[in-house]
KETOR-699576 format. One line per field, with one value per residue: residue number from 1; residue in three letters; x, y, z of N, C-alpha, C in turn. Coordinates in steps of 0.05 Angstrom, whole numbers. Layout:
num [NUM / ...]
residuo [ALA / ...]
npx [X / ...]
npy [Y / ...]
npz [Z / ...]
capx [X / ...]
capy [Y / ...]
capz [Z / ...]
cpx [X / ...]
cpy [Y / ...]
cpz [Z / ...]
# end
This chain:
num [1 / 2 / 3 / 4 / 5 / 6 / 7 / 8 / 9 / 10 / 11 / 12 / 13 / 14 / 15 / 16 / 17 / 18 / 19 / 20 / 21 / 22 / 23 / 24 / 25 / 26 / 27 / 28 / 29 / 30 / 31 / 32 / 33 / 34 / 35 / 36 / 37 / 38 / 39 / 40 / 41 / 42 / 43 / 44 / 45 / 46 / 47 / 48 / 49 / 50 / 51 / 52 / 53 / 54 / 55 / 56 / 57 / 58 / 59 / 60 / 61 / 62 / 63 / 64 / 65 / 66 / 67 / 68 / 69 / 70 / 71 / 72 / 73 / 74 / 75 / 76 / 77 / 78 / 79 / 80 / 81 / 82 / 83 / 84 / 85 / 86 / 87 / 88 / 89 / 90 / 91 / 92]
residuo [UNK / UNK / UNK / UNK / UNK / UNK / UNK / UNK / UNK / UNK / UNK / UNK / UNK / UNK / UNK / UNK / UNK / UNK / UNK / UNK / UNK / UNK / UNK / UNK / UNK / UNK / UNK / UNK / UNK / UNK / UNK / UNK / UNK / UNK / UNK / UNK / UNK / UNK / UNK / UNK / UNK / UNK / UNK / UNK / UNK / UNK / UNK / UNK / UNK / UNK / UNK / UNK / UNK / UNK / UNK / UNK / UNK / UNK / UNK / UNK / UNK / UNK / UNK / UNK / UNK / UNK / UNK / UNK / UNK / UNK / UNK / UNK / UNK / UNK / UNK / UNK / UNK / UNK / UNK / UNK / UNK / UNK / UNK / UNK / UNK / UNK / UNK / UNK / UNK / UNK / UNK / UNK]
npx [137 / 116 / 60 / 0 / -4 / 10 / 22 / 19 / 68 / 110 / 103 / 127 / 171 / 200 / 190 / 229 / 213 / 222 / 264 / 296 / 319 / 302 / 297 / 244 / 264 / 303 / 273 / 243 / 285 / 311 / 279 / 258 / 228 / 206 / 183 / 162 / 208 / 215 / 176 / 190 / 233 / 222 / 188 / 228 / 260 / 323 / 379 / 440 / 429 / 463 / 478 / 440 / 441 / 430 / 456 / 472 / 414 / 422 / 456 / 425 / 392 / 435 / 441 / 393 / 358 / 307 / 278 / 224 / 190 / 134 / 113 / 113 / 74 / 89 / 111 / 189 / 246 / 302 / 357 / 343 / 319 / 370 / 399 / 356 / 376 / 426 / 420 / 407 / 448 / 467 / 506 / 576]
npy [-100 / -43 / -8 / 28 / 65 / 114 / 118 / 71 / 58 / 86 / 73 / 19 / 25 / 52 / 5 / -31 / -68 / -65 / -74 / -31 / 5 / 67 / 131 / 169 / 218 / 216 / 193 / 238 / 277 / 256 / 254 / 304 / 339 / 399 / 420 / 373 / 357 / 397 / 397 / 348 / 355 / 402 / 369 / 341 / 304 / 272 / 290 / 278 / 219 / 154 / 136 / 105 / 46 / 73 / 122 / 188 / 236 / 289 / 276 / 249 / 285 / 318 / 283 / 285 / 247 / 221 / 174 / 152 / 148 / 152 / 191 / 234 / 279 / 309 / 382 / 388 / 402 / 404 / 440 / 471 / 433 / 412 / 456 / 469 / 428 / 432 / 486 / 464 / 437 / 383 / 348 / 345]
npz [18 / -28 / -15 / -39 / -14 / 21 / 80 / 104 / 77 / 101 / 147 / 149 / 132 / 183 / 206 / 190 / 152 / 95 / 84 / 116 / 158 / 199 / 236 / 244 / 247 / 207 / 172 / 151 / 144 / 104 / 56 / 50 / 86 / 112 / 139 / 175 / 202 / 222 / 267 / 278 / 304 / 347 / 377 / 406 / 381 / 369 / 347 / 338 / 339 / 340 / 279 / 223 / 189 / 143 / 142 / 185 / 201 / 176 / 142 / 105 / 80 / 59 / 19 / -17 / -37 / -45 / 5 / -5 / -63 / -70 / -36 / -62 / -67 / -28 / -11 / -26 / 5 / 14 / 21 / 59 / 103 / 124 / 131 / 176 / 209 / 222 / 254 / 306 / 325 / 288 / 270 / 240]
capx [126 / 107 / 38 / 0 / -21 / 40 / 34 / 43 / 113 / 122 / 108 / 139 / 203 / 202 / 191 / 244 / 195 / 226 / 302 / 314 / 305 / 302 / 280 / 227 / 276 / 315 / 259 / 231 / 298 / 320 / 248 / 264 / 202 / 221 / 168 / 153 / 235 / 212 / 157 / 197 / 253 / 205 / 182 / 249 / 274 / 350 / 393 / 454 / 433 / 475 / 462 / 431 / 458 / 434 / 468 / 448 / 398 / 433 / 465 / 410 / 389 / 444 / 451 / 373 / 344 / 281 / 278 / 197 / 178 / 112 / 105 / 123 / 60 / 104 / 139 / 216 / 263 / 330 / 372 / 335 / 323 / 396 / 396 / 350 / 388 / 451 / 406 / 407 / 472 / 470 / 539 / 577]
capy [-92 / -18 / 1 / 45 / 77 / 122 / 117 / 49 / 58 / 103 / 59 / -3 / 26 / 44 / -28 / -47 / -81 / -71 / -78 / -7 / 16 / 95 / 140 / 185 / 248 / 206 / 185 / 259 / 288 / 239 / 254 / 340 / 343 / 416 / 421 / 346 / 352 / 423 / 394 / 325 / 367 / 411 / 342 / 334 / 278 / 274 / 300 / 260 / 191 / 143 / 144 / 75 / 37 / 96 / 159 / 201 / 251 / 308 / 263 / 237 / 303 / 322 / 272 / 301 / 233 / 210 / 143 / 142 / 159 / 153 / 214 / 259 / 307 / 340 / 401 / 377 / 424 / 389 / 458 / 491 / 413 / 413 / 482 / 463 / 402 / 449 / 495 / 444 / 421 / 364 / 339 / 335]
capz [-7 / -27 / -23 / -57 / 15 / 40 / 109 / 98 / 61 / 117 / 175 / 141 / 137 / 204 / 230 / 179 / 129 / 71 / 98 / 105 / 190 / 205 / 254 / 240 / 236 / 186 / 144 / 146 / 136 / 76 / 39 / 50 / 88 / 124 / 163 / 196 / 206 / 247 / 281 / 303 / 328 / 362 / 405 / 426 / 370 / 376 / 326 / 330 / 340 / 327 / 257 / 216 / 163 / 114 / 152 / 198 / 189 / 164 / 119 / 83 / 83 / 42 / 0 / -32 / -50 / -23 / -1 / -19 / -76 / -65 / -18 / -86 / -71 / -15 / -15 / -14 / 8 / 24 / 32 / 89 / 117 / 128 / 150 / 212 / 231 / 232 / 282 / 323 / 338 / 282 / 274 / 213]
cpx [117 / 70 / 33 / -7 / 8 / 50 / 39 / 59 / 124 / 126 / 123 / 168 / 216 / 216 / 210 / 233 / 210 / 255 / 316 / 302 / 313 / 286 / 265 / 238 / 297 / 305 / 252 / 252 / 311 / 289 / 252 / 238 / 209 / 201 / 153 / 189 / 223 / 199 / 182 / 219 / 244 / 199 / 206 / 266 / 303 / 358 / 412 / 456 / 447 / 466 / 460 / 445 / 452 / 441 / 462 / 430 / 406 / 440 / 448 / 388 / 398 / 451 / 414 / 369 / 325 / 285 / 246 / 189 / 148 / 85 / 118 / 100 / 68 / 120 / 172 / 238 / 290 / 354 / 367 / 326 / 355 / 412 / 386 / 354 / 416 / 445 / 400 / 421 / 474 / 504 / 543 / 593]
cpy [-63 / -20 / 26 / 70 / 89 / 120 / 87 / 40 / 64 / 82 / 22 / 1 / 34 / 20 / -43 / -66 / -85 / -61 / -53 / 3 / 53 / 99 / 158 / 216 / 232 / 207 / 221 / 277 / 280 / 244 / 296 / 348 / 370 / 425 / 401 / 354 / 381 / 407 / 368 / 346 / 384 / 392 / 332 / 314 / 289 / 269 / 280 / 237 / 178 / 137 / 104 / 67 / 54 / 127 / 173 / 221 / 281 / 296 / 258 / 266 / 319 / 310 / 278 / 274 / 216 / 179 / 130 / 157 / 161 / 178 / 238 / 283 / 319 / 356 / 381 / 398 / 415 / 410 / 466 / 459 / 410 / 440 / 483 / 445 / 412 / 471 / 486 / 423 / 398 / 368 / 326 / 314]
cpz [-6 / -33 / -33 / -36 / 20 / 67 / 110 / 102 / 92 / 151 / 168 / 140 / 163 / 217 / 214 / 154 / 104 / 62 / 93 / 143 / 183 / 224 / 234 / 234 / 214 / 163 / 143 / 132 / 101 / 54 / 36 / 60 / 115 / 156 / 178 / 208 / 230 / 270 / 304 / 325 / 350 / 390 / 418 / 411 / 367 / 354 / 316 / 343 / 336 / 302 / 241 / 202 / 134 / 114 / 168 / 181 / 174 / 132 / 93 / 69 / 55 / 17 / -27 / -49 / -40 / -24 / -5 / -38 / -81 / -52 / -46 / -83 / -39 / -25 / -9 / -11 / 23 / 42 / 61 / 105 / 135 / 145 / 180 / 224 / 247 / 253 / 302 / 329 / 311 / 276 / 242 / 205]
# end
């Protein structure tokens, strides 16, 4: 179920909750969030995962449609998201 709490959404889809799994540079990248997508890659999160049943991260990236709408008071910046996955080796 969506709550009204984002981290929540955020950690529910994670754990698959609400039949959608991602990693953490997926969900960040699929939402255009440019600078959690800096930061994870920063920690070392791996670019081209094998990617989930909704793309990899570039992908969802480019395809510029959040999968929470809930998180609407971030910046979204999909172009330059996509830009620093491609600085980083992501695979097209």
């Amino acid at each position: 179920t969506i709550s009204a709490n984002p981290m929540a959404n955020l950690l529910s889809i994670f754990k698959g909750e609400m039949g959608i799994t991602s990693t953490p540079l997926e969900f960040a990248a699929a939402n255009g969030h440019v600078r959690l997508v800096y930061l994870l890659l920063k920690s070392g999160a791996r670019v081209n995962v094998a990617p989930s049943m909704l793309g990899s991260a570039l992908m969802l990236a480019a395809r510029a449609s959040p999968l929470d709408p809930s998180l609407k008071h971030f910046k979204r910046d999909f172009p330059n998201v996509v830009r620093l996955l491609l600085m980083h080796d992501a695979i097209v």
